[in-house]
PDB file of N, CA, C and O in Angstrom:
ATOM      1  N   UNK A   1     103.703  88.867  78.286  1.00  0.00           N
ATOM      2  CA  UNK A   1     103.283  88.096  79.438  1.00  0.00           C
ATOM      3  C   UNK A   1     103.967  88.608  80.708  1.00  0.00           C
ATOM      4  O   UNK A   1     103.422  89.195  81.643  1.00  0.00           O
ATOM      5  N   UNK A   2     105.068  88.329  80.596  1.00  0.00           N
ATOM      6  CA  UNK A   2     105.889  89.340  81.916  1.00  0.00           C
ATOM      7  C   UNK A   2     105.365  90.607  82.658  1.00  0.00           C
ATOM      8  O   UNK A   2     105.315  90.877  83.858  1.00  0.00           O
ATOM      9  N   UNK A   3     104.785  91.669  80.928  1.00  0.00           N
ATOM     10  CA  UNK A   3     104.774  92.721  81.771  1.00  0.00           C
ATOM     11  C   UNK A   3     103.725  92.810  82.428  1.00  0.00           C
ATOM     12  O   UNK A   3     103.516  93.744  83.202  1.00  0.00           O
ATOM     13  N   UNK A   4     102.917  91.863  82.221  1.00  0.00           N
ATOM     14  CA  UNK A   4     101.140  91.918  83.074  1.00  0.00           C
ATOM     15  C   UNK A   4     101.596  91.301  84.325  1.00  0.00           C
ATOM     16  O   UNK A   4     100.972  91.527  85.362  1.00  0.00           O
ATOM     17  N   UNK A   5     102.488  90.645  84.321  1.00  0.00           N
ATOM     18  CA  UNK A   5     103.059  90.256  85.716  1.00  0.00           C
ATOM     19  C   UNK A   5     103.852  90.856  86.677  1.00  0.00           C
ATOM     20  O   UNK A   5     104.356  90.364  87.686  1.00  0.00           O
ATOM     21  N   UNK A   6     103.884  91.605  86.385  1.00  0.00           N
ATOM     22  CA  UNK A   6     104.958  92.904  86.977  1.00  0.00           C
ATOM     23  C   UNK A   6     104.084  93.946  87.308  1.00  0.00           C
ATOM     24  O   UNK A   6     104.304  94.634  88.304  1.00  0.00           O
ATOM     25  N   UNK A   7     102.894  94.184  86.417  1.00  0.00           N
ATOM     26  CA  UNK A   7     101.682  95.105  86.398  1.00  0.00           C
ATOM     27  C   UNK A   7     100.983  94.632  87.841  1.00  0.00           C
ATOM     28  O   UNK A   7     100.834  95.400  88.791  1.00  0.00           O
ATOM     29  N   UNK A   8     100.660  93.505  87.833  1.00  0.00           N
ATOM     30  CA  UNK A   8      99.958  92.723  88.888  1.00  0.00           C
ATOM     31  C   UNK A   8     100.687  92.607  90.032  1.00  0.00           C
ATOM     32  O   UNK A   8      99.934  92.547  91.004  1.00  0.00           O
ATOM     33  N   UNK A   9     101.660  92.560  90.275  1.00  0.00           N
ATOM     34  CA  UNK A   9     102.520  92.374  91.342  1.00  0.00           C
ATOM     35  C   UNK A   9     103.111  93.930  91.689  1.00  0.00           C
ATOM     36  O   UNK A   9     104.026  94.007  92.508  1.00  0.00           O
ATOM     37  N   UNK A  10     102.831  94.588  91.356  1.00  0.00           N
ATOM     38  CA  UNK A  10     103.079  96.010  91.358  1.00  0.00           C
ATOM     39  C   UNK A  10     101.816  97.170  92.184  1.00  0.00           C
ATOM     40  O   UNK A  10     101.956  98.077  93.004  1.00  0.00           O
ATOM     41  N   UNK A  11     100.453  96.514  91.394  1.00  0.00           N
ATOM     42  CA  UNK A  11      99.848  97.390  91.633  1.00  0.00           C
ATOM     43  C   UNK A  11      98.988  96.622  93.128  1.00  0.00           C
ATOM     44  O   UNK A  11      98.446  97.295  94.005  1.00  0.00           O
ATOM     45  N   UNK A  12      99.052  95.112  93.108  1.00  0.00           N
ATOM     46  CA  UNK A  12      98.894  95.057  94.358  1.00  0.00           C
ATOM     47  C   UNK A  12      99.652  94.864  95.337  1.00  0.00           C
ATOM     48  O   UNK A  12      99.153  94.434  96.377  1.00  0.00           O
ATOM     49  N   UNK A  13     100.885  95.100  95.269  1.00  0.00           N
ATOM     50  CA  UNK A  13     101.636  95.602  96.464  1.00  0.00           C
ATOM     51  C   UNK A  13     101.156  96.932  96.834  1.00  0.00           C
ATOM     52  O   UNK A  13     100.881  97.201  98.003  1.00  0.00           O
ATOM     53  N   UNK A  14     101.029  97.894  95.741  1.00  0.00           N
ATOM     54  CA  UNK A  14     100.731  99.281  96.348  1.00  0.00           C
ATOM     55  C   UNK A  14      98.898  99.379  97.124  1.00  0.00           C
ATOM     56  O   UNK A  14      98.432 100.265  97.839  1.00  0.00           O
ATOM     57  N   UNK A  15      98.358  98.327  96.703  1.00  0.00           N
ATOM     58  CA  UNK A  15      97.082  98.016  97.084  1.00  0.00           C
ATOM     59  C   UNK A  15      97.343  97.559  98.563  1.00  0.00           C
ATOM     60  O   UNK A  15      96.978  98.311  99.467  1.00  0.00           O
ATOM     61  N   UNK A  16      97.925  96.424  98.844  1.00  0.00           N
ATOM     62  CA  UNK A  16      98.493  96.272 100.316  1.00  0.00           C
ATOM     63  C   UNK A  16      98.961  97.052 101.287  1.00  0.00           C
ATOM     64  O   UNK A  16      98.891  96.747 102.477  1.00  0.00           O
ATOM     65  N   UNK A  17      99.511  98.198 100.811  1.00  0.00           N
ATOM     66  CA  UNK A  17     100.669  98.754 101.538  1.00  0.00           C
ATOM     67  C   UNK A  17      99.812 100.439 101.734  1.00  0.00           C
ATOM     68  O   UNK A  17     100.125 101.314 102.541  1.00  0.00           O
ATOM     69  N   UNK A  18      98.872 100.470 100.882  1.00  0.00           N
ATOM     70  CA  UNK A  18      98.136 101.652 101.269  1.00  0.00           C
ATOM     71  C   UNK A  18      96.641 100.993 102.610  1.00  0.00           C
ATOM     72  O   UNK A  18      96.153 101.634 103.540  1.00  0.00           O
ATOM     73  N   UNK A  19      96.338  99.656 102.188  1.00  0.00           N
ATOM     74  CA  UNK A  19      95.356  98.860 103.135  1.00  0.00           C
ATOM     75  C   UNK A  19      95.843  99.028 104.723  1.00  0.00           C
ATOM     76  O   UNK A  19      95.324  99.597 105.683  1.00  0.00           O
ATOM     77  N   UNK A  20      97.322  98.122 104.523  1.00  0.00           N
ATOM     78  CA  UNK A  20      97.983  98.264 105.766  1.00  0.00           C
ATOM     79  C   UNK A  20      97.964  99.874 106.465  1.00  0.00           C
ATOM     80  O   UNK A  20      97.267 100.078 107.459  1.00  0.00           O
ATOM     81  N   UNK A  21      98.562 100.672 106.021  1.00  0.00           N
ATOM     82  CA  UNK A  21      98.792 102.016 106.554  1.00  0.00           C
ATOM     83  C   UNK A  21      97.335 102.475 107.123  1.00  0.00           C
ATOM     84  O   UNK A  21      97.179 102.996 108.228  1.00  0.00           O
ATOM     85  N   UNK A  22      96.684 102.302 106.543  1.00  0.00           N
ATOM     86  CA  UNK A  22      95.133 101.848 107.773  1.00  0.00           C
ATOM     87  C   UNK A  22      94.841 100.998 108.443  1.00  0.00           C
ATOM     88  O   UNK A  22      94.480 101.384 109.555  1.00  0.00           O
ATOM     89  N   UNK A  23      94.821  99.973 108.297  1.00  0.00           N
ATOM     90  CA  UNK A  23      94.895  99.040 109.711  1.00  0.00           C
ATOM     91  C   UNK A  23      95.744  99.341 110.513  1.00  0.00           C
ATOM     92  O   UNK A  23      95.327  99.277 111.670  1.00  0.00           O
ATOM     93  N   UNK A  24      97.073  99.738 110.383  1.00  0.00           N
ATOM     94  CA  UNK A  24      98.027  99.713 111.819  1.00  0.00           C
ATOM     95  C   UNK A  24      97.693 101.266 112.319  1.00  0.00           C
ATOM     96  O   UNK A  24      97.970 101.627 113.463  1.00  0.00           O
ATOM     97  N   UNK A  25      97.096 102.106 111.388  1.00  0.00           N
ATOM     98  CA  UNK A  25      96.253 103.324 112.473  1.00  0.00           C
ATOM     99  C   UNK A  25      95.535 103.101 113.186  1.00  0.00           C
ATOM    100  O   UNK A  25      95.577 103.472 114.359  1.00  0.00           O
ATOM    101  N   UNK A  26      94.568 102.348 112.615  1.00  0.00           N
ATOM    102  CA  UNK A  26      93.278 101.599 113.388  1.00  0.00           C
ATOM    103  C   UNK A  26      93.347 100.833 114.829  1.00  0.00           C
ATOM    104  O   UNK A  26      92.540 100.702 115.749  1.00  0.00           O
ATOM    105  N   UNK A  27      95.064 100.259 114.535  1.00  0.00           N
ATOM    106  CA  UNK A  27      95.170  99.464 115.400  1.00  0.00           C
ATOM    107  C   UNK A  27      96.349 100.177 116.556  1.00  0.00           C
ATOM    108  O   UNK A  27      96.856  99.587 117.510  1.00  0.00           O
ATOM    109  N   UNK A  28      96.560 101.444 116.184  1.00  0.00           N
ATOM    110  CA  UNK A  28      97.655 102.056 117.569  1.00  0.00           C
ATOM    111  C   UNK A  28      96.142 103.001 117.791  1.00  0.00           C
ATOM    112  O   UNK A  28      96.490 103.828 118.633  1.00  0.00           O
ATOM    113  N   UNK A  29      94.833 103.251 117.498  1.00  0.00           N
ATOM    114  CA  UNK A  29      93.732 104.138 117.741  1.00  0.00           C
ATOM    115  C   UNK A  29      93.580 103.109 119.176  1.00  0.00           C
ATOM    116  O   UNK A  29      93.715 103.384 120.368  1.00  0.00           O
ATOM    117  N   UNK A  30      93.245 101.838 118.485  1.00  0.00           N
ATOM    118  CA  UNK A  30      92.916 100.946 119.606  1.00  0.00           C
ATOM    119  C   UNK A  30      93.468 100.238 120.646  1.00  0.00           C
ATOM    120  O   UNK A  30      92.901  99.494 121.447  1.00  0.00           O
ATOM    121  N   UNK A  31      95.090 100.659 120.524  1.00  0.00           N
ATOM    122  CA  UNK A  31      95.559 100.789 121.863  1.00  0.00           C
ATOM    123  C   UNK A  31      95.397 101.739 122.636  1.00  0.00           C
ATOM    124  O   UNK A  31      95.267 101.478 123.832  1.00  0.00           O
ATOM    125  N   UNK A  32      95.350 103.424 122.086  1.00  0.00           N
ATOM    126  CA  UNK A  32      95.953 104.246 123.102  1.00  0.00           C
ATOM    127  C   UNK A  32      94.522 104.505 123.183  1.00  0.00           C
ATOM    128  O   UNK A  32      94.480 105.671 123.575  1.00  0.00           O
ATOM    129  N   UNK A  33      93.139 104.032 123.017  1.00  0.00           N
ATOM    130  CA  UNK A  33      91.833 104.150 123.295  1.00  0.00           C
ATOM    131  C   UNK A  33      91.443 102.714 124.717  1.00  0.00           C
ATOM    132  O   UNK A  33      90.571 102.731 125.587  1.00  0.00           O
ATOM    133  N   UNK A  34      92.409 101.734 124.439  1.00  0.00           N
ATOM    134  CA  UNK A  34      92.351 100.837 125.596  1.00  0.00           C
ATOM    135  C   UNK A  34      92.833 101.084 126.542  1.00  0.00           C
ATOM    136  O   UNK A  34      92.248 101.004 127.622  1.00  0.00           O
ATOM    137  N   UNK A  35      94.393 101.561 126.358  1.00  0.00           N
ATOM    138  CA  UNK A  35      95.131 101.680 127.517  1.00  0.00           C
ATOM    139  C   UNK A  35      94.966 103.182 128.697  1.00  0.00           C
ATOM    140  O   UNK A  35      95.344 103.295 129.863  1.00  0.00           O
ATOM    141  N   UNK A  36      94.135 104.324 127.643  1.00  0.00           N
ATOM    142  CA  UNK A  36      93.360 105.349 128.338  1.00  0.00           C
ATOM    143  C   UNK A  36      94.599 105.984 128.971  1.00  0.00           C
ATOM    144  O   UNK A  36      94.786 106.061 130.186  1.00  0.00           O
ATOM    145  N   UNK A  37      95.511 106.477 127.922  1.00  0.00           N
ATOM    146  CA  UNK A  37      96.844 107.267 128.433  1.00  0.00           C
ATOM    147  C   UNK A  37      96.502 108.544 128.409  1.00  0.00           C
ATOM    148  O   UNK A  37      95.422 109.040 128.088  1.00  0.00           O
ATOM    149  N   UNK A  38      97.766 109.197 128.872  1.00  0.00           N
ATOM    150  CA  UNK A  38      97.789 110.821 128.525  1.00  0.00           C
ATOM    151  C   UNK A  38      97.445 111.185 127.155  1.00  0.00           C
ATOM    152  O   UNK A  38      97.275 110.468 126.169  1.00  0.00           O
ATOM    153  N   UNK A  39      97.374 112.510 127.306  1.00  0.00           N
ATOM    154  CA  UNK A  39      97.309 113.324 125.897  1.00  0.00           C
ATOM    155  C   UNK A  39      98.136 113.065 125.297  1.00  0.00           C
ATOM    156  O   UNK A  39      97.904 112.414 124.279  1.00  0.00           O
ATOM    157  N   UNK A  40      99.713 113.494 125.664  1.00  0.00           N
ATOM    158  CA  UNK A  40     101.236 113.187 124.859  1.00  0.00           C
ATOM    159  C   UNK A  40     101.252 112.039 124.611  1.00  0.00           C
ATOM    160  O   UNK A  40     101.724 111.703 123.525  1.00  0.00           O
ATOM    161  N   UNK A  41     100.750 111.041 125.512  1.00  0.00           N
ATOM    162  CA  UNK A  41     101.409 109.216 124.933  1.00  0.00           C
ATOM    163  C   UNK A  41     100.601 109.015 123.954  1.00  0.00           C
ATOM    164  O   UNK A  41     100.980 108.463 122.921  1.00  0.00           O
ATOM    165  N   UNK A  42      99.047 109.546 124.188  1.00  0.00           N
ATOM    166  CA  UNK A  42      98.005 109.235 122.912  1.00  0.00           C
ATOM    167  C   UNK A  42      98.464 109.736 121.303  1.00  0.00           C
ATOM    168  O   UNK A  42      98.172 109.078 120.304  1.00  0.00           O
ATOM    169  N   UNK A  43      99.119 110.832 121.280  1.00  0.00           N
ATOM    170  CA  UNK A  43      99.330 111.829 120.397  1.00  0.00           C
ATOM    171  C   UNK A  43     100.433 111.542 119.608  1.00  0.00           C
ATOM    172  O   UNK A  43     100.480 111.749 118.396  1.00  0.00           O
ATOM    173  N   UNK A  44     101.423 111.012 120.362  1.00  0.00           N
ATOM    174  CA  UNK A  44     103.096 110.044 120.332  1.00  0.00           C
ATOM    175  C   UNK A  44     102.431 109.109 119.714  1.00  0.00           C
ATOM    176  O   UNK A  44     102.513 109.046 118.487  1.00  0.00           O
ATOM    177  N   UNK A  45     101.579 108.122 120.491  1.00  0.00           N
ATOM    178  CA  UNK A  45     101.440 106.704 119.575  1.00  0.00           C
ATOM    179  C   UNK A  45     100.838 107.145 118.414  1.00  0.00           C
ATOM    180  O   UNK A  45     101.297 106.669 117.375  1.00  0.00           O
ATOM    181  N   UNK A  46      99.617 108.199 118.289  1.00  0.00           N
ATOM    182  CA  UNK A  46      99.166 108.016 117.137  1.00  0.00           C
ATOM    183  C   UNK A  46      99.522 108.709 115.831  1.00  0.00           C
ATOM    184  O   UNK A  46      98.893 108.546 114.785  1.00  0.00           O
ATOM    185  N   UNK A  47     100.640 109.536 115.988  1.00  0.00           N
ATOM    186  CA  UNK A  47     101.220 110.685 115.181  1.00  0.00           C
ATOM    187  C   UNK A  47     102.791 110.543 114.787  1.00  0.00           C
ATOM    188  O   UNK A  47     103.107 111.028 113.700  1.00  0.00           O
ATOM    189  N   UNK A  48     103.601 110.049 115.410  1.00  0.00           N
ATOM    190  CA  UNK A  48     104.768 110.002 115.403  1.00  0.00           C
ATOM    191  C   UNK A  48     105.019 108.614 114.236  1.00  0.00           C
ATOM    192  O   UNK A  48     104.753 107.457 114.560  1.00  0.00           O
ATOM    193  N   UNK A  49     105.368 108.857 113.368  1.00  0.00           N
ATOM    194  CA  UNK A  49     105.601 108.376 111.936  1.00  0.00           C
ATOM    195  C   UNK A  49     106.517 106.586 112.084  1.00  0.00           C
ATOM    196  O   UNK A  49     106.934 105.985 113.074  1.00  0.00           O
ATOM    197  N   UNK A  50     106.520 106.415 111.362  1.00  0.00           N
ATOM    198  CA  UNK A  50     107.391 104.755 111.538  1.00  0.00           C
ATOM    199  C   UNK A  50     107.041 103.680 112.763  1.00  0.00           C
ATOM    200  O   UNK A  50     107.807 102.763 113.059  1.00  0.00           O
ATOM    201  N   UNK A  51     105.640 103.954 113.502  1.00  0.00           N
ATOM    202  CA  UNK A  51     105.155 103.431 114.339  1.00  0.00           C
ATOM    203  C   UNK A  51     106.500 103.625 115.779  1.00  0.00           C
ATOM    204  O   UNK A  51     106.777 102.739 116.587  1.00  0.00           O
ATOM    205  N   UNK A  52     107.031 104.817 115.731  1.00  0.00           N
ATOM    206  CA  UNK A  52     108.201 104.684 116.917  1.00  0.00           C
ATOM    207  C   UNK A  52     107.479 105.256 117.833  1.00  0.00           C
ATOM    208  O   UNK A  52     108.164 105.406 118.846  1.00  0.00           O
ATOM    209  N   UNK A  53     106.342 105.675 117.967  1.00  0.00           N
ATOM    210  CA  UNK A  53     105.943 106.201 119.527  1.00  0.00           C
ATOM    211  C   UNK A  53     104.757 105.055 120.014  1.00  0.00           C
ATOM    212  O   UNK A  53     104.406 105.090 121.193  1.00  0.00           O
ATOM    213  N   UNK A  54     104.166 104.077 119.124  1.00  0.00           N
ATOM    214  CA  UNK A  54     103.958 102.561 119.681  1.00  0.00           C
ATOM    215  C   UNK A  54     104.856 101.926 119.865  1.00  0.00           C
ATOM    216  O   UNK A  54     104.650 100.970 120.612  1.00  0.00           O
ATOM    217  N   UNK A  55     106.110 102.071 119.383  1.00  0.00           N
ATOM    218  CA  UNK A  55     107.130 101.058 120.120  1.00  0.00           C
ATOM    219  C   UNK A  55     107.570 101.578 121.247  1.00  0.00           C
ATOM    220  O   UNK A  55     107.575 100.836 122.230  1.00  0.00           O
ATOM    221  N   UNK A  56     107.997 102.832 121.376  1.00  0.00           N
ATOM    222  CA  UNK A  56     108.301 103.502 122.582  1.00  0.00           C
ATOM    223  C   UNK A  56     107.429 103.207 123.756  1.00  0.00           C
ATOM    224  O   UNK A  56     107.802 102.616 124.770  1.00  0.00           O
ATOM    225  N   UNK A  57     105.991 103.766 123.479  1.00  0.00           N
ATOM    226  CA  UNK A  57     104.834 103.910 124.479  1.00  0.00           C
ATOM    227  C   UNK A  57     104.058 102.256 124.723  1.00  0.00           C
ATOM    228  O   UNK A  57     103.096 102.038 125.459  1.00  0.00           O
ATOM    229  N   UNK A  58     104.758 101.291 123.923  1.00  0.00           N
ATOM    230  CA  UNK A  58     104.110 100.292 124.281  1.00  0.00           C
ATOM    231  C   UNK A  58     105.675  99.143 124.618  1.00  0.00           C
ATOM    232  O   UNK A  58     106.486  98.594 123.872  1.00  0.00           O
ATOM    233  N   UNK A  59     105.485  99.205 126.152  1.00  0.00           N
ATOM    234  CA  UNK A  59     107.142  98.428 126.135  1.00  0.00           C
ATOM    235  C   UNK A  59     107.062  96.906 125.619  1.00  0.00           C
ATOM    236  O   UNK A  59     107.801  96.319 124.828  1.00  0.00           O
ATOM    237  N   UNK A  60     105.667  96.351 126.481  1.00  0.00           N
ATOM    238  CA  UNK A  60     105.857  94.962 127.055  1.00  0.00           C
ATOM    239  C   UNK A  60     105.031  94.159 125.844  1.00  0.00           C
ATOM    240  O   UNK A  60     103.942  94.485 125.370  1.00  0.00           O
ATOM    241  N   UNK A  61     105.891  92.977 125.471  1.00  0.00           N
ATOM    242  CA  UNK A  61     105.614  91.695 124.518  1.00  0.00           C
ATOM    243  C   UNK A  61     104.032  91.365 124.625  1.00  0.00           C
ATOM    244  O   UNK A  61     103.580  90.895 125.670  1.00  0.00           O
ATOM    245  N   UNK A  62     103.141  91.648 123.416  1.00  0.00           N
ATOM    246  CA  UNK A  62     101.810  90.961 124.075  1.00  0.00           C
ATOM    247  C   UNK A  62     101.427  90.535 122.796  1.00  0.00           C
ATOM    248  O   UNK A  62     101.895  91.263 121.920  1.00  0.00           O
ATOM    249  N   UNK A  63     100.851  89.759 122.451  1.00  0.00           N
ATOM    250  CA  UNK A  63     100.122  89.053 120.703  1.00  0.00           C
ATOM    251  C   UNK A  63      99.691  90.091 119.842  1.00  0.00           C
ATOM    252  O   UNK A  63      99.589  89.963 118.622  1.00  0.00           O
ATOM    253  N   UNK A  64      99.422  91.186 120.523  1.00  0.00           N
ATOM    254  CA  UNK A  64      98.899  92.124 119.768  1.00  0.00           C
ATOM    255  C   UNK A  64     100.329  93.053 119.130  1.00  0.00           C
ATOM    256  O   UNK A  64     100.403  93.466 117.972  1.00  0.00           O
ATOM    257  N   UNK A  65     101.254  93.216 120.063  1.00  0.00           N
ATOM    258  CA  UNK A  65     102.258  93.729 119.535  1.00  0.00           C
ATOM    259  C   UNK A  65     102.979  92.995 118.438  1.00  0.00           C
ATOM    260  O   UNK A  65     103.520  93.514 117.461  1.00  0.00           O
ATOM    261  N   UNK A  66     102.895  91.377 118.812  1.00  0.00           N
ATOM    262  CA  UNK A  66     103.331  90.788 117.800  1.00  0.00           C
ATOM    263  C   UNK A  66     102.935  90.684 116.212  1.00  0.00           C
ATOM    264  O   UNK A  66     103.618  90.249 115.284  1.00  0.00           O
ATOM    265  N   UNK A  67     101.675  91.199 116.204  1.00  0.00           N
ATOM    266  CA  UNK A  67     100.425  90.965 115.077  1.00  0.00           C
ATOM    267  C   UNK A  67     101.419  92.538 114.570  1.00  0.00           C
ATOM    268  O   UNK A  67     102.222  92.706 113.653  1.00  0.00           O
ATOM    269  N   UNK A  68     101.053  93.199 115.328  1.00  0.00           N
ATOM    270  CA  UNK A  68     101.606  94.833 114.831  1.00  0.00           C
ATOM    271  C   UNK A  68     102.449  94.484 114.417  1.00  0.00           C
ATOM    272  O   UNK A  68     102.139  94.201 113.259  1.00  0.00           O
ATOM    273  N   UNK A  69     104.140  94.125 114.673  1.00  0.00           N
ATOM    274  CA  UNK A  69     104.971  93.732 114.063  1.00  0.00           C
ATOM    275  C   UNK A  69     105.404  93.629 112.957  1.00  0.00           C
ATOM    276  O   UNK A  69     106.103  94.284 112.184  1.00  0.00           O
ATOM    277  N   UNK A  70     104.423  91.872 113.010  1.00  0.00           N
ATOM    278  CA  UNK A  70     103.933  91.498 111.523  1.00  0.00           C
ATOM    279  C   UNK A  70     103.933  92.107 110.438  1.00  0.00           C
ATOM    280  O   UNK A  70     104.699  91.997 109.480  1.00  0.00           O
ATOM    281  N   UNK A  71     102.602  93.100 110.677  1.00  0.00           N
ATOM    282  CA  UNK A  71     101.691  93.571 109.700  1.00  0.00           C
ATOM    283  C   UNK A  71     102.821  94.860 109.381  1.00  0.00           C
ATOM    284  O   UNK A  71     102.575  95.301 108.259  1.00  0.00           O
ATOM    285  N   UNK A  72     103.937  95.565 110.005  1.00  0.00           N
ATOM    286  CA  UNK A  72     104.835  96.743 109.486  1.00  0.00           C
ATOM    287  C   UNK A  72     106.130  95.968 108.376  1.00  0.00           C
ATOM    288  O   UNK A  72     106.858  96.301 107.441  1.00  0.00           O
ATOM    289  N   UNK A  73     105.838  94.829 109.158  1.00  0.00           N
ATOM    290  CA  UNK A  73     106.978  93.842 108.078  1.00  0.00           C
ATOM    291  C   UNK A  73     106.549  93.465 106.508  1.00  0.00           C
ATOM    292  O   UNK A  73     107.137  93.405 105.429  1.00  0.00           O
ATOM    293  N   UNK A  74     105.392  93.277 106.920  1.00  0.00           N
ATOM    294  CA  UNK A  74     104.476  92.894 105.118  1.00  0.00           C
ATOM    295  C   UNK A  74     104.166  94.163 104.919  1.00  0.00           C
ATOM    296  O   UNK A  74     104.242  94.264 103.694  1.00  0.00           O
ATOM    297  N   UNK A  75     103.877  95.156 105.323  1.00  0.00           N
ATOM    298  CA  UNK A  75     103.851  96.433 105.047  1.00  0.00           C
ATOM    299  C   UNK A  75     105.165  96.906 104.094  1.00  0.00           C
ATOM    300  O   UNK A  75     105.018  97.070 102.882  1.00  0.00           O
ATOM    301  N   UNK A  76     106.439  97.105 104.755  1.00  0.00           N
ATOM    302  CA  UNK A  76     107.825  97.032 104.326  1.00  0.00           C
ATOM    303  C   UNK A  76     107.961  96.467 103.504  1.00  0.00           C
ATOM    304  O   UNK A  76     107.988  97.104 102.451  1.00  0.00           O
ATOM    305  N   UNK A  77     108.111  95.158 103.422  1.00  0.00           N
ATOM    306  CA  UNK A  77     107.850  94.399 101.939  1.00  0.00           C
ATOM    307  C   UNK A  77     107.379  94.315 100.639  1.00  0.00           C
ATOM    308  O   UNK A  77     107.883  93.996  99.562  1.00  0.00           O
ATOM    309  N   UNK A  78     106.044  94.760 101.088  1.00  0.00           N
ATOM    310  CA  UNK A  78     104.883  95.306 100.120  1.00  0.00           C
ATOM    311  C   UNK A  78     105.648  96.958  99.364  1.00  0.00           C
ATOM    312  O   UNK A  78     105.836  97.144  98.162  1.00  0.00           O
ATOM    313  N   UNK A  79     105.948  97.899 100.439  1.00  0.00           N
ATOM    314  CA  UNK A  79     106.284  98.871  99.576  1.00  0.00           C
ATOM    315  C   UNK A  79     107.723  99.053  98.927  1.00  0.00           C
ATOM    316  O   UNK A  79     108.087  99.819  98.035  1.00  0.00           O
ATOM    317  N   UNK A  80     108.433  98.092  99.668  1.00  0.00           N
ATOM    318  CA  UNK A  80     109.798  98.203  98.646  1.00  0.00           C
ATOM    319  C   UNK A  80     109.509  97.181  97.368  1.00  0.00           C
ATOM    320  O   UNK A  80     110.157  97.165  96.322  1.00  0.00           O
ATOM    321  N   UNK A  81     108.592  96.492  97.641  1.00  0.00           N
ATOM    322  CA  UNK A  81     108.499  95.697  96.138  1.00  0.00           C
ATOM    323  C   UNK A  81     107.912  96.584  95.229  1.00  0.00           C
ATOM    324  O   UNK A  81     108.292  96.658  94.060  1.00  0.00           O
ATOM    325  N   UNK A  82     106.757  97.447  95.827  1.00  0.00           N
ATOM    326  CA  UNK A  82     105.867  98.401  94.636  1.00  0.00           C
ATOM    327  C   UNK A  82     106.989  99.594  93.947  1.00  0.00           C
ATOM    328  O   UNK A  82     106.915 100.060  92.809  1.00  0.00           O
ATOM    329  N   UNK A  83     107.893  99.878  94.865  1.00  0.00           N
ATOM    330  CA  UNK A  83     109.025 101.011  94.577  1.00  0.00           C
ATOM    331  C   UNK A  83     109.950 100.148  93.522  1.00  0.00           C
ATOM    332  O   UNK A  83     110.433 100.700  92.533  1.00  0.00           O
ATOM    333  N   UNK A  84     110.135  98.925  93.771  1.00  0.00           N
ATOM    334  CA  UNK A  84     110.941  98.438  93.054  1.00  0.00           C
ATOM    335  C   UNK A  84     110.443  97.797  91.349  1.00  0.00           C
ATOM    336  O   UNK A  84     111.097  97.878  90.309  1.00  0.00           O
ATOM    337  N   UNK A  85     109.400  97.321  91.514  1.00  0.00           N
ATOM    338  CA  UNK A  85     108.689  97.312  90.561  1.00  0.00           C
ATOM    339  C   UNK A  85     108.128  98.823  89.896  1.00  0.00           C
ATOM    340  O   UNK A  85     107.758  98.697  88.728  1.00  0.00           O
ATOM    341  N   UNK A  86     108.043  99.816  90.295  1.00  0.00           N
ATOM    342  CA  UNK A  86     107.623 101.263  89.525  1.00  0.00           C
ATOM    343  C   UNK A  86     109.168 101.598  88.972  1.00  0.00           C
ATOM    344  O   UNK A  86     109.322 102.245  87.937  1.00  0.00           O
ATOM    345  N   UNK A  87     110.041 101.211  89.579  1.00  0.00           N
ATOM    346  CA  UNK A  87     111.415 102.279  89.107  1.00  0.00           C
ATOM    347  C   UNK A  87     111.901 101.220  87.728  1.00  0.00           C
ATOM    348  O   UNK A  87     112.463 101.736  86.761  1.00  0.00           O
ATOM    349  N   UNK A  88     111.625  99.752  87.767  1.00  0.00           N
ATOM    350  CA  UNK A  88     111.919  98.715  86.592  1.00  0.00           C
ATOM    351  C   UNK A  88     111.201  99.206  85.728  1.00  0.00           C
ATOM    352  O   UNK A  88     111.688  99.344  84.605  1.00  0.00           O
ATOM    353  N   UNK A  89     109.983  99.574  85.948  1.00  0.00           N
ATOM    354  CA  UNK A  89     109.094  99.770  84.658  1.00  0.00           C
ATOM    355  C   UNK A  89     109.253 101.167  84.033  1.00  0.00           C
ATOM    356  O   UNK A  89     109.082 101.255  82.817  1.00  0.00           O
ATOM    357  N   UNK A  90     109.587 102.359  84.799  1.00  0.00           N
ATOM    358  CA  UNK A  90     109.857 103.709  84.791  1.00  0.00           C
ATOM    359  C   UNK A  90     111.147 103.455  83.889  1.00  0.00           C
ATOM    360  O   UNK A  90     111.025 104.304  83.006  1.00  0.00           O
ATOM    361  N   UNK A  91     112.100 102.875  83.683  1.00  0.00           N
ATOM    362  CA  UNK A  91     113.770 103.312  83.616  1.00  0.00           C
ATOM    363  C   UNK A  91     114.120 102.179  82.832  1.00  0.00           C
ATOM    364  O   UNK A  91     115.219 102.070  82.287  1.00  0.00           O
ATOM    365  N   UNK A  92     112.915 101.052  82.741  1.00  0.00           N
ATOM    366  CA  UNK A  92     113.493  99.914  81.554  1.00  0.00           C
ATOM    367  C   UNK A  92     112.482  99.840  80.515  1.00  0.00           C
ATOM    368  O   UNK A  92     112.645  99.098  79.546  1.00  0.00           O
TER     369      UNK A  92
END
């Protein structure tokens, strides 16, 4: 019984956490497509890894940044649980 529960909680974290990593592309596409920046700020927000060139290139507090936030936090969550759940099942 456990291990179907560990199975399940495993494989959809990694289901989440690969979902997310597309939406928050989707969603720094649709800033630096709103805000109609340079080449470099476009290229920064949309390329530069750990979302640090949307935090950089986007200073100021707005709902949308907050949503972004969010969604890198359940992101984070999601993949240290799937890592943590693959290495229990790998090594026990």
């Amino acid at each position: 019984m456990f291990d179907w529960i560990i199975l399940l909680v495993s494989v959809s974290a990694m289901w989440v956490t690969l979902f997310l990593v597309v939406v928050l592309f989707l969603m720094r596409l649709y800033v630096v497509l709103k805000a109609k920046s340079g080449l470099n700020q476009a290229l920064a927000v949309l390329l530069i890894p750990f979302s640090i060139g949307y935090f950089y290139a986007i200073p100021q507090e707005t709902k949308f940044k907050k949503m972004y936030q969010t969604l890198v936090l359940v992101q984070f969550i999601c993949g240290i649980l799937a890592f943590i759940i693959l290495f229990y099942t790998r090594f026990m």
